[in-house]
N, C-alpha and C positions, 0 to 999 in steps of 0.2 A: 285444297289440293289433296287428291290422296294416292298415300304413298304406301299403301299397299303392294305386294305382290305377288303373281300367282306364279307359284313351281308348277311346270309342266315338264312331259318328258324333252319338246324339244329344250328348250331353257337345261335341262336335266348333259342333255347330248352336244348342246356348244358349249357350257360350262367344261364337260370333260375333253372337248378339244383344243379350248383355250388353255387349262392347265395343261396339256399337254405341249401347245406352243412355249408357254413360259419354262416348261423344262429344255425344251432343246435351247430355248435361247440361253439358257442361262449354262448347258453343256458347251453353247458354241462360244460362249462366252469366255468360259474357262479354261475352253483348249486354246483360244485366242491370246489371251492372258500367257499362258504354259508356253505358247510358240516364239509369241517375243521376248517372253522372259529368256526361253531358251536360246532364241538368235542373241540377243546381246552377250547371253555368256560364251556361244562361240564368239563371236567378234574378240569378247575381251579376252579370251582366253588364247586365241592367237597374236592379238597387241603384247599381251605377257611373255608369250614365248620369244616375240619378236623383239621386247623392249630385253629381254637378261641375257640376249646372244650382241645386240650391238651397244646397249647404254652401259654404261659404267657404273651403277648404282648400287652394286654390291650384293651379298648373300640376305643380305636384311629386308628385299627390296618389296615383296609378296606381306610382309606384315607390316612394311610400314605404308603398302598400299591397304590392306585391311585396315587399319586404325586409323586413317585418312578420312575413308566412305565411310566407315561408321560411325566417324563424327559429322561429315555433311549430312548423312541419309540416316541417322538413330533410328527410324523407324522404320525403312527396310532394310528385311531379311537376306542371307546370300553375302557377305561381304563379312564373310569369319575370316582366318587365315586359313583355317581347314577347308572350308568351301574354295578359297579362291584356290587351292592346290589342288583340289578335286576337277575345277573348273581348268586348269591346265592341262591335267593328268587326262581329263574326257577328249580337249581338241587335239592333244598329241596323239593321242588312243588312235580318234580316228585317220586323222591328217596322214597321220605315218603307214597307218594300213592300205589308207586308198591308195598312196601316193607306191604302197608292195604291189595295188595285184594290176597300177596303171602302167608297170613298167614294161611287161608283154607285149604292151601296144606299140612299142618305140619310144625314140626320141619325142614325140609328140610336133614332128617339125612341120607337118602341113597342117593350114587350117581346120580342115575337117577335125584328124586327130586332135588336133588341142580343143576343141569346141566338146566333142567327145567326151574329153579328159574332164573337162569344167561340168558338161552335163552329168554326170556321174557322181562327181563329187556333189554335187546339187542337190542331186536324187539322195544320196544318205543321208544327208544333212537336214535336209527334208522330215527323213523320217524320224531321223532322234528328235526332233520338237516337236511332233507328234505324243511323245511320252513326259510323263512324270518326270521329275530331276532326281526324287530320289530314285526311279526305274534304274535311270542312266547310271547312276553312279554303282546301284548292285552289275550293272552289266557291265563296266569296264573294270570295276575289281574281281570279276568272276570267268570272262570269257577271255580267253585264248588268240583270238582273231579276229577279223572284220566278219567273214563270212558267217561263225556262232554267232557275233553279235548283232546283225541284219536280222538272224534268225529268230531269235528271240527279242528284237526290236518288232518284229510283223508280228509274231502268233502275241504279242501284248496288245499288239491294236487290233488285232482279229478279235480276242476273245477278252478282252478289256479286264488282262489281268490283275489283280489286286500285286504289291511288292511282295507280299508274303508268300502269293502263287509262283508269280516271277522266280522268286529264289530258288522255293523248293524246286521246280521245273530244270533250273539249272543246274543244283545242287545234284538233280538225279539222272544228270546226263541227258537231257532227252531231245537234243540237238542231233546225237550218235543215234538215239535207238528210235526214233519218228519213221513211220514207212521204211523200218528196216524186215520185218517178218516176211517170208515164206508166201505168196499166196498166187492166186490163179486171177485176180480181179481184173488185168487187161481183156482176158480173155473171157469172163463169162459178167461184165458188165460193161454199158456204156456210157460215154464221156460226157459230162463232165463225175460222173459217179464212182469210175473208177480211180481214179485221181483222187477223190476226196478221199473214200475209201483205205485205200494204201494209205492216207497221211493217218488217218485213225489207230493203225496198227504200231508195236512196238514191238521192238527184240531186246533184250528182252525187257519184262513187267518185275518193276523195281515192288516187289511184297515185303520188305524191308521191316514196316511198320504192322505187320501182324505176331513180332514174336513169336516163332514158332519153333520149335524142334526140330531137327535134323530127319528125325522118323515119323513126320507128320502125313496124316495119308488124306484123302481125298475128300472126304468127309469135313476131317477137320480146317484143311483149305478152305473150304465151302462154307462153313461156318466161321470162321477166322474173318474170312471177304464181306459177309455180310454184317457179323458186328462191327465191323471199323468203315463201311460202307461208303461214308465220305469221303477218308483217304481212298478206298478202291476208285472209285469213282474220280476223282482226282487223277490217279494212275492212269485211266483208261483214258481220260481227257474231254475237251468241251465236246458237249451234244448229248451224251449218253445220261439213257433217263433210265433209271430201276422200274420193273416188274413186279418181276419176284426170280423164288430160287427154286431148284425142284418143281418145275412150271408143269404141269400135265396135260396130258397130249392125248386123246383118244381118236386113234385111227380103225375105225372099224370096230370097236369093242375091245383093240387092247389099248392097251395103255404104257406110255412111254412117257419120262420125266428127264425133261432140260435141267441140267445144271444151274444156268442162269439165263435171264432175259432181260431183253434192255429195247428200249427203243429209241435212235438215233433221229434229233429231233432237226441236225442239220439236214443228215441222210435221207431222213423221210422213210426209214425202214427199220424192219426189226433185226435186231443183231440174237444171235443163239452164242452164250459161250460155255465152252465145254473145259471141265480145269480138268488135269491130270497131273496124279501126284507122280507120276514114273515115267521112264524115257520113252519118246512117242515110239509109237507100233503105227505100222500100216493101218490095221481093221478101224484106228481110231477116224482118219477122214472120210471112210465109208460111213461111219458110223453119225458122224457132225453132218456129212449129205443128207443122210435120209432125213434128220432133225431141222434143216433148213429148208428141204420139199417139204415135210411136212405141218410146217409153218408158213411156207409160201399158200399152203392147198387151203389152210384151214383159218387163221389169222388175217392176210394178209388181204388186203382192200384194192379196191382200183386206184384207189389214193396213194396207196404204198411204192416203193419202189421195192425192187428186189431185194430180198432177206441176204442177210450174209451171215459168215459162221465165223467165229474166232476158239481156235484149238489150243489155249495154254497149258504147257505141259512143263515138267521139271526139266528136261532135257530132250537132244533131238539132235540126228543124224542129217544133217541137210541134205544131201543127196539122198538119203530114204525118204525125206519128207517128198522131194519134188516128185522119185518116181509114184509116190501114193499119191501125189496131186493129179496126175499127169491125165487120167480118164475120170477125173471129179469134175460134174458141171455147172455145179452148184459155185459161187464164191465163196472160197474161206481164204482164211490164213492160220496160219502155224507160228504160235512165237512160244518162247521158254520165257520161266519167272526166275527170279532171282530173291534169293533172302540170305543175306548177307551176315545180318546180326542174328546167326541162332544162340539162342542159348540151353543150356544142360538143362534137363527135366527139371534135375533137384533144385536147381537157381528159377528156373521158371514158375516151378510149385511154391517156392518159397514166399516170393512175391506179393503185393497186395492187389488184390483188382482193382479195377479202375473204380466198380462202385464202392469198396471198403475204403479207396480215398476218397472218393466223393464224401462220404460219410464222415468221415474224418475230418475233411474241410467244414463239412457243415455243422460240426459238433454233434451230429446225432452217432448212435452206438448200435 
């Protein structure tokens, strides 16, 4: 018998199709797992609400339900006291909001309505078992309402954020500042691009995490951006792929230099972003057009979609931005950055970099 055998390329091409089926299976597996784990904690977490409004069982009743299941179930997890109050605190969270924004609709007294009412509630419930348990639980100790919390329920399953993206995302407001920028995209792209588009933009860009001074100028933006890169990148949001900076551009023998360049991998286009360390000026959207024609001219491929431009600036007059928008035919948008924690030269100088701790940690001198 022999048992030989020969690697070819096809052998080479099912081999990496088949690894590729046991990955998804083992993803659909896991979100399978996650969704009923999650429906039971709904269930039980409205049996709970339901059992300490009519049973008589006292304030004790949530730990002597934990230390019940954790002696039938020792080896599953979920059945803390903390967890099961977590596990309340998520079904009230939502129960109670749906139950705020179905009131608009009426009494719910013909069948239609109340089918309505049920499908809805459905539809959310739905989507938190879509997520993490720990997702859920940063989401109902951090948002405000049903509607934040759907929001950042979907861009987690859109862009399969890690909890630690989750947080930051929420921690930086960006529920408020998503598709909130300045820009012309209804009118000088088409659908579905201008929609996506607009959700890409922010008002403003949380710079927070550059350290910077109060009199920081444009330059040092630009280098600030690119040594912390990943947070920028982060800030701007899923799709965007780094270039470069000071990108060069020769139009006819002169030469002109982009700020930055990105390419938008959901977009299928290249983005120009232009930073400005001072309050916008008109000449600045003329100036971001010509930089997006002449990346559409020279760049850009029959593969590509439309270039768009994004104009961050320290501050901005909304009403000047729109009349500077108003004859641009180019798409951009206009948003302000924000840096919150500056601190004084002399504290900032004081300081040790980032590599003198690396150093440090590693014992080298």
């Amino acid at each position: 018998m022999n048992n030989s055998l020969i690697i070819d390329e096809d052998y080479s091409v099912w081999l990496k199709e088949l690894k590729n089926k046991v990955r998804l299976v083992q993803i659909k597996a896991a979100v399978k797992v996650n969704s009923e784990l999650l429906q039971f904690y709904w269930d039980l977490g409205a049996d709970i609400v339901e059992k300490q409004t009519t049973a008589k069982w006292g304030d004790g009743f949530i730990s002597r339900l934990s230390h019940d299941l954790v002696t039938e179930f020792p080896d599953m997890k979920g059945f803390s006291t903390r967890n099961l109050k977590y596990i309340k605190q998520w079904y009230l969270f939502y129960s109670q909001e749906i139950e705020k924004s179905q009131q608009g609709i009426g009494q719910f007294s013909s069948p239609a309505l109340v089918k309505s009412k049920e499908a809805f509630g459905q539809q959310a419930v739905a989507q938190l078992i879509q997520i993490p348990w720990g997702h859920n639980i940063v989401i109902i100790s951090k948002c405000k309402n049903l509607d934040e919390a759907i929001f950042y329920i979907q861009k987690t399953i859109q862009n399969n954020w890690s909890r630690s993206v989750l947080t930051h995302h929420i921690e930086g407001n960006l529920f408020k500042r998503e598709g909130k920028a300045i820009n012309n995209f209804k009118a000088t792209l088409p659908e579905p691009q201008s929609d996506l588009a607009i959700e890409t933009l922010k008002d403003p860009y949380n710079f927070d995490f550059l350290g910077l001074t109060e009199k920081h100028n444009e330059k040092e933006l630009e280098d600030a951006l690119i040594n912390h890169v990943t947070n920028f990148l982060l800030e701007l949001g899923a799709g965007f792929s780094y270039l470069g900076k000071q990108y060069k551009l020769e139009v006819s023998g002169d030469e002109f230099f982009i700020d930055l360049l990105f390419y938008h991998v959901k977009l299928h286009c290249y983005v120009v972003v232009e930073l400005k360390a001072v309050k916008f000026k008109p000449e600045f959207a003329g100036k971001l057009n010509f930089y997006v024609s002449a990346v559409d001219g020279i760049l850009k491929s029959e593969h590509d979609s439309n270039t768009i431009g994004i104009l961050i600036c320290k501050s901005k007059n909304d009403t000047v931005v729109e009349y500077a928008m108003k004859d641009v035919h180019k798409p951009i948008g206009v948003s302000e950055y924000l840096i919150t924690k500056n601190l004084p030269d002399e504290f900032r100088l004081s300081l040790p970099s980032i590599e003198e701790i690396e150093a440090e940690l590693s014992g080298n001198k």
